[in-house]
N, C-alpha and C positions, 0 to 999 in steps of 0.2 A: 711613303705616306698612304694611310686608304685614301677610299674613295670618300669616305663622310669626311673628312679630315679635309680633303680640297673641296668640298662643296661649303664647310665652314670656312674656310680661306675666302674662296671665292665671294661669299656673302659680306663677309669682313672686307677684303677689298674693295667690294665695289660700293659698300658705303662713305670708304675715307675718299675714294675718287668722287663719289656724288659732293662730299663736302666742299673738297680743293676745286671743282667745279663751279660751285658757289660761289665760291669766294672769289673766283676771277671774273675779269670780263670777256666776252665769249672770242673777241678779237683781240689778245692777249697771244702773242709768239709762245711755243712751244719750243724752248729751247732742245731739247734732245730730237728733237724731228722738224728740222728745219722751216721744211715747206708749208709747215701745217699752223692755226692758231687753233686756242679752245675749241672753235665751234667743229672744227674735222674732227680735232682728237675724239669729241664725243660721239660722232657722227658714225666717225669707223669704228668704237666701243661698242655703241649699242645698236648699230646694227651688227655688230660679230656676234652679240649674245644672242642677237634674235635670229640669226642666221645657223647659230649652234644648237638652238632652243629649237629649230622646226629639222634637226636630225635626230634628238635626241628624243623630243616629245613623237616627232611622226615615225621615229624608223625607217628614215631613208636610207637605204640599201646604197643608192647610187648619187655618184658624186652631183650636187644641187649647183649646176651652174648657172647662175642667176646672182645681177651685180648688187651690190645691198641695197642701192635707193629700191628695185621692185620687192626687195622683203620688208622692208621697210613701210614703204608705201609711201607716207609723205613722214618731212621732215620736220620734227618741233622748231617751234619759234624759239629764239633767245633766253626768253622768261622760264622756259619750260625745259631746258636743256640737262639740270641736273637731275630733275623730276624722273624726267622721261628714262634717263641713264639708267638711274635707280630701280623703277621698274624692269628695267628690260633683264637688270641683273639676276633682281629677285625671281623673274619668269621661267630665268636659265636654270639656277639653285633650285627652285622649287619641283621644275623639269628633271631633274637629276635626280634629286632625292624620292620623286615617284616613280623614276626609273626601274624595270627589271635589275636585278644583278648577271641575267642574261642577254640582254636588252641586245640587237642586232641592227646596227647600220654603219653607216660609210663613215671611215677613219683614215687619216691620213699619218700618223706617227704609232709606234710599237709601241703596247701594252698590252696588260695581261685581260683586259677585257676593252669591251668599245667604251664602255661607261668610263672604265679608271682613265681611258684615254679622256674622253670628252670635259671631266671632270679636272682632268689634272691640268690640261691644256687651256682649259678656258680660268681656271686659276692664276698661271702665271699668267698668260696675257693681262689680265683684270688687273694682277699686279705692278706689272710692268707700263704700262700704261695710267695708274695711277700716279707715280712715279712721276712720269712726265706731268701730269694734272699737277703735282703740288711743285713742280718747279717752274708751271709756267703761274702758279700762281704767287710762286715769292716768298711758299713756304719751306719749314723745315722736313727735307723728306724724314715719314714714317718709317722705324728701323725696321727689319725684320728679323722674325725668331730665325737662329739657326738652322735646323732641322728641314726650314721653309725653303730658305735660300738655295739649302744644299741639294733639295729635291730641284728646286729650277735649274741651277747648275749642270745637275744630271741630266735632265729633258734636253738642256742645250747640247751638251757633248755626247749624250747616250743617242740621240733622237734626233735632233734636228742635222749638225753638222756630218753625221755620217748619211744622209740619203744621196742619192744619187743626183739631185739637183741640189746640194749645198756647191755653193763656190769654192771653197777652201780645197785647195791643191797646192801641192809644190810641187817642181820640177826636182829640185832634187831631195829625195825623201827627208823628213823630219820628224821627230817626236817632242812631243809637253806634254811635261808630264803638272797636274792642277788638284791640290792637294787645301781640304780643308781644316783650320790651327783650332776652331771650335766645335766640331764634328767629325764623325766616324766617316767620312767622305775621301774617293781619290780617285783619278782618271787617269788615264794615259792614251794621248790620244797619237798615231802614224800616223802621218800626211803623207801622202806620194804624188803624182801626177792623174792615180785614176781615182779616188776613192781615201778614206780617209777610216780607220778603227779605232775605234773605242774600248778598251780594257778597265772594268771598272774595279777599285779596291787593288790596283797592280801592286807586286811583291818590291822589297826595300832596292833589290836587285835590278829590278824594270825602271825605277825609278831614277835610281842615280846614274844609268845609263840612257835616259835624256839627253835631248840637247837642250834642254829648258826647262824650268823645272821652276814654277808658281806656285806659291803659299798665300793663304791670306784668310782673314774672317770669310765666312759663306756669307755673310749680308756684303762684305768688301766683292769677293768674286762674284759674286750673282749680277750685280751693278756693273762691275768693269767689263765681263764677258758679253754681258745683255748691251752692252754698249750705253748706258746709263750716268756711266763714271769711270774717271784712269784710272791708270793701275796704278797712283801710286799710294794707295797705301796697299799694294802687295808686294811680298819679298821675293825676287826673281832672280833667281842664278844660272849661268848659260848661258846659251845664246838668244841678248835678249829680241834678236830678228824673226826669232819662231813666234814668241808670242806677239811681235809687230804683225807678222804672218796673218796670226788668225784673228786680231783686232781690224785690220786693214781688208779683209775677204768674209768675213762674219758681220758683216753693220743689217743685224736683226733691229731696225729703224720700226716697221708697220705692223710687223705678227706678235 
């Protein structure tokens, strides 16, 4: 996906989250993340955008350690809590979209530029976290287009899970191979004890020499991977311990 492509996502997202917002009440359990009700999940949304929105719009270079309540400042009331989200969205999008396409500051996952990072990243979170908004409001979750999913997919297995502080290891090496039925999308991803690769698009060959081997809609996969929903409605042949594996060492809960 471009870069304008997630900053359309991102906008689009963080309006159904402002809505599902709405419509709960602020202390209201967020099923997919336990410890949290309404009023966190919004809390840690929109100070992440505003937190993304003073790298993107300032050009910080270096990594901004600083906890969100000081980005933040103070925290909206109750009444103000979908509002306030909403803004902070549109601050992020709007930040992006006047961004350089050279634009230089501090990134923490691989891409072809800081922008397609900050842009892609704060896309899936938005979405992902919406997610959670309309399940903890009791509604029907919003599906997602294919194309969308399978790019979060990607970020998950391409980006997140191979860094050097992803948990996902095994002792004795493994492969899953995660393959999408509505999209030109496929991974293959080694696990070992140190480190973990990512082969994107692997040949019919790499695949069926798996130990595991996931199929399923990219709105199905995006959900079960992101830890949002099982896996059952994915078709899984192998051993299904690997994918236990990285369901059980992956619980991407907060980012």
């Amino acid at each position: 996906m471009e870069v304008a492509a997630h900053i359309e996502a991102l906008r689009a997202e963080g309006a159904r989250m402002a809505a599902a917002v709405a419509a709960s009440s602020p202390d209201a359990a967020v099923p997919t993340c336990p410890e949290w009700v309404v009023r966190d999940l919004v809390r840690h949304m929109g100070g992440v955008h505003r937190w993304a929105t003073g790298y993107v719009a300032e050009g910080r270079t270096e990594r901004w350690r600083v906890e969100l309540d000081e980005v933040v400042g103070s925290w909206p009331p109750d009444p103000e809590l979908a509002p306030w989200l909403a803004q902070g969205c549109a601050a992020l999008a709007d930040a992006l979209a006047a961004a350089p396409p050279d634009l230089e500051c501090w990134t923490f996952l691989r891409a072809p530029s800081p922008l397609a990072m900050w842009a892609r990243r704060q896309a899936h979170e938005t979405a992902i976290h919406r997610v959670d908004a309309e399940l903890a409001a009791g509604a029907a979750v919003t599906p997602f287009a294919p194309p969308f999913a399978a790019d979060g997919v990607d970020e998950l297995l391409s980006c997140f899970v191979t860094r050097r502080s992803s948990a996902l290891r095994s002792e004795t090496p493994a492969s899953l191979a995660v393959s999408c039925t509505d999209a030109d999308a496929a991974w293959l991803l080694r696990i070992d004890a140190d480190r973990v690769t990512t082969d994107t698009g692997p040949d019919a060959d790499a695949v069926s020499d798996a130990a595991c081997s996931v199929r399923g809609a990219a709105a199905d996969l995006y959900l079960a991977l992101w830890n949002r929903a099982g896996p059952e409605a994915l078709a899984v042949e192998g051993d299904r311990g690997v994918l236990g594996l990285f369901l059980g060492q992956v619980q991407v809960r907060w980012a």
